[in-house]
N, C-alpha and C positions, 0 to 999 in steps of 0.2 A: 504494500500500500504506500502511496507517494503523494506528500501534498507540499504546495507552496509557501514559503514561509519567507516572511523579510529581517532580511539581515539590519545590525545597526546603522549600515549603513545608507539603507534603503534601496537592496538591490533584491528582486525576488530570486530565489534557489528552489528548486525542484530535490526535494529529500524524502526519504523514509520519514515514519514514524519514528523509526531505532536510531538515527541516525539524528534527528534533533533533539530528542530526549537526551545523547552519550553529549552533546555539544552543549547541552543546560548542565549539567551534572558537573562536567568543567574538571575532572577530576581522573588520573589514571587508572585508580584501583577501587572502582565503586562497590558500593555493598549494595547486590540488588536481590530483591525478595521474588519471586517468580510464584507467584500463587494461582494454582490451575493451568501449571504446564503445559500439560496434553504431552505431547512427544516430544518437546522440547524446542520448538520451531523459533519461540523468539528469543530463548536462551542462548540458541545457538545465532542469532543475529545479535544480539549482546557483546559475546563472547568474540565473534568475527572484526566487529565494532572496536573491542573494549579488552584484547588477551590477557590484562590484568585483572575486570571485571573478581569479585567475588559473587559466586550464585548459589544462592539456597534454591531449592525449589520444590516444590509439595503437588504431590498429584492423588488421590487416591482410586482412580478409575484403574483395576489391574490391566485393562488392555492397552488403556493410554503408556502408563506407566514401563511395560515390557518395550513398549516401541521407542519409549525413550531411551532404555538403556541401550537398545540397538543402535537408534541414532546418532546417539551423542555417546557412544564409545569411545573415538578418538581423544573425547575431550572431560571423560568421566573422572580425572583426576583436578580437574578444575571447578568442577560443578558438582555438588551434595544435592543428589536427589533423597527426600522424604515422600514415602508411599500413605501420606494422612490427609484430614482434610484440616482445613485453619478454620475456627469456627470461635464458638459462644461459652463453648466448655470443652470436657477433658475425659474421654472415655470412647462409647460410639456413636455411632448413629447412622438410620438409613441413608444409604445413596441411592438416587435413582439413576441409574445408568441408561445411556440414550443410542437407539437405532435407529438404520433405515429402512429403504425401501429400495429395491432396483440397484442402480451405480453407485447409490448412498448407503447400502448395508455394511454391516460394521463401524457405524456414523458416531463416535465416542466422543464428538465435543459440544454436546447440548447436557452432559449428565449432571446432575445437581443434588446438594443433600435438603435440598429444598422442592417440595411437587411441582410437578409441570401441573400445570392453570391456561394462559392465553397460548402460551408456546405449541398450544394441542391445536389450536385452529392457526395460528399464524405461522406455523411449520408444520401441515398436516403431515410432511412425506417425513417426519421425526417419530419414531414413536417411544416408549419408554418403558424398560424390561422391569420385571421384578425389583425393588431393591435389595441391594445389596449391605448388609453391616459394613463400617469402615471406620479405622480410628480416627480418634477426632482429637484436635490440640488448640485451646488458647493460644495466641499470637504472642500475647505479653508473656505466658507460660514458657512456650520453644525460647524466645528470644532472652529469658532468664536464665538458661540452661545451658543455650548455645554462647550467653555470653555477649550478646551483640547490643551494645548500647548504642545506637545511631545505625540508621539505613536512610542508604542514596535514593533508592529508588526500590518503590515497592510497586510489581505488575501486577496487577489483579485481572481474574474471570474466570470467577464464582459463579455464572449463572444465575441469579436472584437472590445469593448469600450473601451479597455484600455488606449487610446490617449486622450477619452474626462474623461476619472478618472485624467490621469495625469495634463490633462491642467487646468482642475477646482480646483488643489490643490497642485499646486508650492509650495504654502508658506508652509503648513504642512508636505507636501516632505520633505522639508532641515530637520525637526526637525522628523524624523520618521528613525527610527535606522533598518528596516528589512522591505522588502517586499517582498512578494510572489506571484505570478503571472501565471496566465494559458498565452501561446501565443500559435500562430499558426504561419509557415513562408510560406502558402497558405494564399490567403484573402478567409476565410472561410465566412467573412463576411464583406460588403460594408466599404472600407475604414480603414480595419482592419491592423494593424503593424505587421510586422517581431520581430524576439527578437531583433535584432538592431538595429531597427528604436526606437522602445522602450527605450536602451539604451541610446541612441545620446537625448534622451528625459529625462533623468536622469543623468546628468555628474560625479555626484557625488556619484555613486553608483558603486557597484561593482558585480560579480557572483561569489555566493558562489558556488552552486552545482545547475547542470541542471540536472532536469528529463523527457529524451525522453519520448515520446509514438510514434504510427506509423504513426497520419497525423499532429500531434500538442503536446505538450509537457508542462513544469512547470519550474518554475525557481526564485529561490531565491536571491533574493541580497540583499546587505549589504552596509548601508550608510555611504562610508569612510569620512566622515567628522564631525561624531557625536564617 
């Protein structure tokens, strides 16, 4: 994905998403949180970006997760994969894991520990298996354990969990200088946030630049207090 963006000097540049996020960051050896990997796809644009990058990353879909370890072999000594999910608490909880239909079966990147709701009629050819138990971790919890007082940039897409990412990790919030974020302002899925419920959920934050799409969209912000 590529969008236009003006430099200070008032010259417009054609970049990646990955590529103006690593150029805000300003930084060689960022700490970036990768929440809801999938296979590792923007890790590994990070990582290409950023070979000092530090990546945590947290998946708990087993078939997302397998194909990470395949994909990002070469670079599995640079990046800590965690097989959980980031959530509200500390134990389990269902996933619903996500299919398709046709050319989309095997379709693992709509799964959520939160129920599909709209995402049932606004992605009819999606459908959603059984759930599955999966571990689950507080944000503030991991990042006390692992140690990490300050994160560059935290990527998120939770699929309509965004509320139990944020509530599980107040405290790492204040000290986390960039976040990125998938929303929907449909409840695509049970109990899912608007971007401005989101917002009223981070005071301290601010929007750098939003990127639409046509049911759901992306959106960066910046923590004005670090």
């Amino acid at each position: 994905m590529q969008w236009t963006f003006r430099t200070h000097e008032g010259e417009l540049v054609l970049v990646t998403v990955h590529e103006h996020i690593i150029s805000l960051l300003q930084k060689p050896d960022p700490v970036i949180l990768d929440i809801g990997c999938n296979d590792g796809t923007d890790s590994r644009c990070f990582l290409e970006l950023c070979p000092e990058a530090k990546l945590h990353c947290f998946e708990p879909d087993p078939r997302a997760a397998a194909r990470f370890k395949t994909k990002m072999e070469p670079h599995l000594d640079k990046v800590a994969l965690f097989e959980v999910a980031i959530s509200d608490r500390n134990g389990t909880i269902d996933f619903h894991p996500s299919n398709g239909e046709g050319e989309a079966k095997e379709w693992d990147l709509s799964g959520s520990i939160r129920r599909p709701k709209k995402h049932l009629v606004e992605y009819d050819w999606v459908r959603f298996d059984r759930p599955i138990p999966v571990e689950t971790r507080r944000l503030d919890d991991w990042c006390d354990e692992a140690g990490l007082k300050k994160i560059d940039l935290i990527w998120m897409d939770v699929q309509g969990a965004e509320a139990d990412v944020i509530d599980g990790g107040k405290e790492i919030l204040d000290k986390t200088r960039f976040l990125y974020t998938e929303y929907s302002d449909k409840e695509l899925y049970e109990g899912q946030l608007s971007l401005q419920a989101i917002l009223r959920l981070l005071p301290s934050f601010e929007v750098v630049i939003q990127y639409p799409r046509e049911v759901e969209g992306d959106v960066l912000l910046r923590n004005t207090s670090l």
